[in-house]
Backbone as ProteinMPNN parsed JSONL, in Angstrom:
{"seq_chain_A": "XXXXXXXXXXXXXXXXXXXXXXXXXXXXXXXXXXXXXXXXXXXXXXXXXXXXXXXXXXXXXXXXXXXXXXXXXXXXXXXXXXXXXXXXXXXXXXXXXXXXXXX", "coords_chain_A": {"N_chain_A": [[1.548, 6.952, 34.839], [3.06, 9.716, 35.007], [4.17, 9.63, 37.112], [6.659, 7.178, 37.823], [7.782, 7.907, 35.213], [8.661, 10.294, 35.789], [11.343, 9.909, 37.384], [13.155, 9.007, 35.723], [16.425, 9.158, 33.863], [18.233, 11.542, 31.507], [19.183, 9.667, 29.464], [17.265, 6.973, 30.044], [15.605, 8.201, 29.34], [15.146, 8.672, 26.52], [15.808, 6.164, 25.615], [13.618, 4.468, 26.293], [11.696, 6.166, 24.4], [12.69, 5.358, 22.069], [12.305, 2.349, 21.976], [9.493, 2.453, 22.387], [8.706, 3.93, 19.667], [9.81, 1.648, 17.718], [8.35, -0.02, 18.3], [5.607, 0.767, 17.401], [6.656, 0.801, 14.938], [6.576, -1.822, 14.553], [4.091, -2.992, 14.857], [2.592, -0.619, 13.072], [2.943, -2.543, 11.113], [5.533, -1.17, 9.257], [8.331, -2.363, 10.217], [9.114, -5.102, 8.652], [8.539, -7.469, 9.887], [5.912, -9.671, 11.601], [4.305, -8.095, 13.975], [2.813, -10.248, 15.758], [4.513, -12.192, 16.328], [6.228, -11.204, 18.255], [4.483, -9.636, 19.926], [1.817, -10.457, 22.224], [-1.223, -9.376, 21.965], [-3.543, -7.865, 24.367], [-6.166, -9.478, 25.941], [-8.162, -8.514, 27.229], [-11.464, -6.365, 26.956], [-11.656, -3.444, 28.181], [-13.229, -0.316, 28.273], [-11.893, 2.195, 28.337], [-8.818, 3.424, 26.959], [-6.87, 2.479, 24.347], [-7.061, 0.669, 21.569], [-4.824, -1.285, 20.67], [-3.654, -2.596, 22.852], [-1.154, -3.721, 24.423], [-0.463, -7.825, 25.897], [1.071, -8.364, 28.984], [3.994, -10.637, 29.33], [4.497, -13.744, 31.627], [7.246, -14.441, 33.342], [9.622, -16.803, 34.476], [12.409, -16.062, 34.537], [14.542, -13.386, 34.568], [16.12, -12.605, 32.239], [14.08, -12.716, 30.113], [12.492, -11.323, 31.324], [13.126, -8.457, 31.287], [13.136, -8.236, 28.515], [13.183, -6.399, 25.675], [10.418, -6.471, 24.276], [9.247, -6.505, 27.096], [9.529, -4.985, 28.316], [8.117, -2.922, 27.661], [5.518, -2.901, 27.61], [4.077, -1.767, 29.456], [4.093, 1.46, 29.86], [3.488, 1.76, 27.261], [0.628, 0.654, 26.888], [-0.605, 2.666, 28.624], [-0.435, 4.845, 27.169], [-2.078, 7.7, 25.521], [-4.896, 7.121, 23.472], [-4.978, 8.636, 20.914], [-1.947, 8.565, 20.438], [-1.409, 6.361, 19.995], [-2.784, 5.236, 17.92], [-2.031, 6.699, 15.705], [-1.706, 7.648, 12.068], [1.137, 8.167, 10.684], [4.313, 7.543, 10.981], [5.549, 9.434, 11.478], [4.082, 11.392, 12.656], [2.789, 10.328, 14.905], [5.03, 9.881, 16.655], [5.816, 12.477, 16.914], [3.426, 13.241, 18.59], [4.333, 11.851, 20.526], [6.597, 12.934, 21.65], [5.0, 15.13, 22.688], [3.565, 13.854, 24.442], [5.7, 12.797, 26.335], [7.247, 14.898, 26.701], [5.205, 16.113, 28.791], [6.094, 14.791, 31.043]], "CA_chain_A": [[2.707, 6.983, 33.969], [3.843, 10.071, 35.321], [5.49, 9.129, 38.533], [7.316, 6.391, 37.222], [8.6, 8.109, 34.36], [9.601, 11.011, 36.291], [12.26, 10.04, 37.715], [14.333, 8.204, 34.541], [17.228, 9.944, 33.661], [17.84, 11.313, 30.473], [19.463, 8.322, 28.565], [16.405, 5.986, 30.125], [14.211, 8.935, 28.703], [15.56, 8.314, 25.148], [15.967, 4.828, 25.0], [12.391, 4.458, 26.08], [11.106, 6.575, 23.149], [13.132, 4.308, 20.477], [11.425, 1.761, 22.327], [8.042, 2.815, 22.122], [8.936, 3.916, 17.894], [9.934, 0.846, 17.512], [7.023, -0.598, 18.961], [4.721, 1.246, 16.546], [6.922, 0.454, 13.754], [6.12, -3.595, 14.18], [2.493, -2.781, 15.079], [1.587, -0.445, 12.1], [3.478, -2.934, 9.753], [6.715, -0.324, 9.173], [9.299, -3.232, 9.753], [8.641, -6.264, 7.972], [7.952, -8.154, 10.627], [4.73, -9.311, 11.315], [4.441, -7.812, 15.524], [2.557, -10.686, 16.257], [5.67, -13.233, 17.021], [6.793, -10.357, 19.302], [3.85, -8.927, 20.98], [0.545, -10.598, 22.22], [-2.43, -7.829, 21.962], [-4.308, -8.245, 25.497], [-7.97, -10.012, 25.286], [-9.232, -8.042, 28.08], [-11.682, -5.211, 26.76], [-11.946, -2.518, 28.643], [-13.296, 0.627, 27.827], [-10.466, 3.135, 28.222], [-7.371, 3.314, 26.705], [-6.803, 2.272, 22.787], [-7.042, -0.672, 21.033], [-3.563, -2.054, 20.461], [-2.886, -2.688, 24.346], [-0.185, -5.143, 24.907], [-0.501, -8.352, 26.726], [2.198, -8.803, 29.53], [3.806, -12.326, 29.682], [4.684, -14.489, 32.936], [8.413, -15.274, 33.356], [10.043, -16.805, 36.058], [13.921, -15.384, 34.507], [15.285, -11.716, 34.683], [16.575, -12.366, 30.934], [12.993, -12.231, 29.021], [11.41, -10.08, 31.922], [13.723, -7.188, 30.721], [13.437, -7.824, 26.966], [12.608, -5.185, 24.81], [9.277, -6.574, 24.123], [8.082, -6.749, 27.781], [9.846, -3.444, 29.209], [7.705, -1.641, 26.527], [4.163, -2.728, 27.478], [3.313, -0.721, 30.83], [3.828, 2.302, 29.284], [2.67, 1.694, 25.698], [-0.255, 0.608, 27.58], [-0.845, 3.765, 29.248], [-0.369, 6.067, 25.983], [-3.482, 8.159, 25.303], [-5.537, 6.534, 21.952], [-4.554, 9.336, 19.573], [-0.767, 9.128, 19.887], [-1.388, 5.179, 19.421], [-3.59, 4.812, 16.902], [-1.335, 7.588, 14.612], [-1.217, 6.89, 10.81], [1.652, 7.744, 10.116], [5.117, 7.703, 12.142], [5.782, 11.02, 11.873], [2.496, 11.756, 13.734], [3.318, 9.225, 15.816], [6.552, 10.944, 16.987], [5.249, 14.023, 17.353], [2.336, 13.079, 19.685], [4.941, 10.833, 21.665], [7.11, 13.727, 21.934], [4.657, 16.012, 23.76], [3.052, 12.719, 25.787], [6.918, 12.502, 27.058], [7.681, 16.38, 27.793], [4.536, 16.507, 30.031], [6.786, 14.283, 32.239]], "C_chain_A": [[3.662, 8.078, 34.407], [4.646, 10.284, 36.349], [6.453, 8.532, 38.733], [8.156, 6.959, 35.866], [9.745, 9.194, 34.65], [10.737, 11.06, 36.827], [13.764, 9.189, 37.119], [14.976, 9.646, 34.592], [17.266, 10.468, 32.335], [17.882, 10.448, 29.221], [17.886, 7.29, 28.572], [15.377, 6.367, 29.01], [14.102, 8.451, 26.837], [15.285, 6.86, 24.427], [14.17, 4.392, 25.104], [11.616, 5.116, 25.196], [11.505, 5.81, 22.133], [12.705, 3.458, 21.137], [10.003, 1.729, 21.728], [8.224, 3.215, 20.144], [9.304, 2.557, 17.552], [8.672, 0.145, 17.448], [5.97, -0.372, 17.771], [5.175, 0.648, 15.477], [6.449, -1.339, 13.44], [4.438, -3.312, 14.28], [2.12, -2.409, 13.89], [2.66, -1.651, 10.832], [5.05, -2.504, 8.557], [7.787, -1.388, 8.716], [8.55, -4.135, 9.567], [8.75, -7.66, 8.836], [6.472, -8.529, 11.231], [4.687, -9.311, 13.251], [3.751, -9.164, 16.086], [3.293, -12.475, 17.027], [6.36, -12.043, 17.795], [5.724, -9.949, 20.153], [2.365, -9.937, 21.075], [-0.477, -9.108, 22.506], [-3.183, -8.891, 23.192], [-6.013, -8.702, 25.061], [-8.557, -9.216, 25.895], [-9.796, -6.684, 27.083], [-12.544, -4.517, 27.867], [-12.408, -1.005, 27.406], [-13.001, 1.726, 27.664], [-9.918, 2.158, 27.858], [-7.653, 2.749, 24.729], [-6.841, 0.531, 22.892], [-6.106, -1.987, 20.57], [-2.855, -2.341, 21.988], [-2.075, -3.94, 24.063], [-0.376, -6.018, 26.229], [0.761, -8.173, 27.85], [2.717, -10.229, 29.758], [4.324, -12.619, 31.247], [6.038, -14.618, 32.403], [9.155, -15.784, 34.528], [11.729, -16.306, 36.012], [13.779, -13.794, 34.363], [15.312, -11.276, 33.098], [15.214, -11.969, 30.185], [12.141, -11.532, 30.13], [11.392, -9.069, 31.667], [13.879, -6.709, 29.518], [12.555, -6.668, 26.714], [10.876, -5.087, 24.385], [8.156, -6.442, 25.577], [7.984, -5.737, 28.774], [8.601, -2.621, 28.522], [6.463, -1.288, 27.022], [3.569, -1.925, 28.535], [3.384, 0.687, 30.43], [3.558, 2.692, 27.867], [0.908, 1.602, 26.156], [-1.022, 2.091, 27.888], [-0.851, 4.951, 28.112], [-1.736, 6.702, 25.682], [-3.571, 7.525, 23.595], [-4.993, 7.062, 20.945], [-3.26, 9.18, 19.531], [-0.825, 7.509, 19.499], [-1.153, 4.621, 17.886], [-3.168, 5.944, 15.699], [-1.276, 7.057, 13.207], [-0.243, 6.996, 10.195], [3.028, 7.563, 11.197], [5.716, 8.916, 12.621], [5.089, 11.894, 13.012], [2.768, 11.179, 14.85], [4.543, 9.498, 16.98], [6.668, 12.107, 17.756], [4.504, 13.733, 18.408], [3.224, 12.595, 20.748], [5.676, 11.86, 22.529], [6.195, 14.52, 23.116], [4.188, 15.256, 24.618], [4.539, 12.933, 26.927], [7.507, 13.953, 27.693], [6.586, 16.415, 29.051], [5.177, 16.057, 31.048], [7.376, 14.714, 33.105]], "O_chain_A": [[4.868, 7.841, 34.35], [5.639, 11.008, 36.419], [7.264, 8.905, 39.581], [9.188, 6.366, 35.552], [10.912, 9.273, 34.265], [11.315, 12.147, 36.855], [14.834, 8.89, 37.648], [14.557, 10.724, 35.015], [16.351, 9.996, 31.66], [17.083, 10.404, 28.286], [17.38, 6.894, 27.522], [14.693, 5.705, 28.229], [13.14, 8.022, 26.2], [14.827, 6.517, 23.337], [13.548, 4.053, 24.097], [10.522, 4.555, 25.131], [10.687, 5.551, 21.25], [11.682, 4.078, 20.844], [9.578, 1.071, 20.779], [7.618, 2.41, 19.437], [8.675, 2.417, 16.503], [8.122, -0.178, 16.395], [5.517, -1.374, 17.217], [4.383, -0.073, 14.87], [6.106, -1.864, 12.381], [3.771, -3.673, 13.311], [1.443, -3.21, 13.246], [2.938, -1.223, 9.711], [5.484, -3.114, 7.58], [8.183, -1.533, 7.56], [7.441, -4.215, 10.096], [9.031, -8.752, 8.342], [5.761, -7.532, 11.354], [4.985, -10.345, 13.85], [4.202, -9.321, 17.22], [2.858, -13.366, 17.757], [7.558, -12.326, 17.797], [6.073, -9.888, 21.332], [1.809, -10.169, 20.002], [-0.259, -8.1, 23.179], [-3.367, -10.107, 23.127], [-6.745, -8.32, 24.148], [-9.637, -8.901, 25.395], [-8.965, -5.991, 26.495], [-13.649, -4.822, 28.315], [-12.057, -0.783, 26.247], [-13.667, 2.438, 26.912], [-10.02, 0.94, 27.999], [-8.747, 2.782, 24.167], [-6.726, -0.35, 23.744], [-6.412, -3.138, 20.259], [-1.638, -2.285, 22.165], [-2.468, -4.971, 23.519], [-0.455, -5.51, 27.348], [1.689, -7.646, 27.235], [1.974, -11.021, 30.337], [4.521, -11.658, 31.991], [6.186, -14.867, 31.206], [9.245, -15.082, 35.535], [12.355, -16.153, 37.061], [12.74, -13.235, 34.012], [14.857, -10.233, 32.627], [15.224, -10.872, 29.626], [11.022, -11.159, 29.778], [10.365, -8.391, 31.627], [14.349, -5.633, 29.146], [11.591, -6.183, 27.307], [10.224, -4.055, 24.223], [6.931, -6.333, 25.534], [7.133, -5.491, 29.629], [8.243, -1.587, 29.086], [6.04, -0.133, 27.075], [2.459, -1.43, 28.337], [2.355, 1.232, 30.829], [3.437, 3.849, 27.464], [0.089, 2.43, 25.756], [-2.018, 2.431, 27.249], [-1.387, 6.015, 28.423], [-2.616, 5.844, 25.617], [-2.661, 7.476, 22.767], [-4.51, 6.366, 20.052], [-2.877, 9.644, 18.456], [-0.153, 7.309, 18.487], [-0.313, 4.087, 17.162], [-3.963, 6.07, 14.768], [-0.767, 5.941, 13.107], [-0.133, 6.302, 9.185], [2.685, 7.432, 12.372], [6.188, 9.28, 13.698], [5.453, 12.71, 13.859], [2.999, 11.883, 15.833], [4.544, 9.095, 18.143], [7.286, 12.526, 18.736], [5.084, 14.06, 19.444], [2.92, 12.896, 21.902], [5.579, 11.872, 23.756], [6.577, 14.549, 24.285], [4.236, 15.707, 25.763], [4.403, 13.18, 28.125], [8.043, 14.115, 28.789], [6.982, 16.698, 30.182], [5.044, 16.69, 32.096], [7.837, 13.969, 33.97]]}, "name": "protein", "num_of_chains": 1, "seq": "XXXXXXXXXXXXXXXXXXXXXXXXXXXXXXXXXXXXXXXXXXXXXXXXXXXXXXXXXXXXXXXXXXXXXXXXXXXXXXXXXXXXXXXXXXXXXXXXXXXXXXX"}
C-alpha cells in the first residue's frame, strides 16, 4: 500500500480518504443504503487481513473500472483489521488518519 500511495498528490490523498469514509459509511450501515448493491464482500478466506474485504469486479470499459466502488477496493483491502472493523466513524477516521500519514 505504501508505494502506491506514495506517490498521490495531495488532492488524490484526500479524495481517497472520502472514499474510503464513505466506504465504511455503506458497510457499517451509516447511509441508508444497504452496501450490498454496491460492493460484493470477496468469498476467498484467507487468514490475514479483516473481514469486510471487497470483491473486485471484471470490466471490459474504463467507465465502471474507475467507479467509485471499484477504485476503493485495493486499498480498503489492504487496511489493517482494527481501522476496518471500527465501531464507530469517528474511530474510524482517526485510525484512517494515522494508516494514511504513515505514507
Amino acid at each position: 500500500m505504501r508505494k502506491g500511495l506514495r506517490c498521490l498528490d495531495f488532492s488524490s490523498l484526500v479524495r481517497l480518504r472520502g472514499d474510503l469514509i464513505e466506504t465504511f459509511k455503506f458497510i457499517k450501515g451509516i447511509n441508508k443504503v444497504n452496501y450490498r448493491k454496491l460492493f460484493k464482500l470477496s468469498s476467498v478466506n484467507r487468514t490475514r487481513g479483516h473481514t469486510w474485504k471487497l470483491a473486485k469486479g471484471k470490466f471490459h470499459t474504463n467507465v465502471r473500472k474507475y467507479f467509485f466502488t471499484q477504485r476503493v477496493v485495493n486499498v480498503w483491502n489492504s487496511l489493517p483489521g482494527h481501522v476496518v472493523e471500527a465501531e464507530t466513524l469517528g474511530v474510524f477516521k482517526a485510525w484512517l488518519d494515522t494508516v494514511l500519514d504513515t505514507i
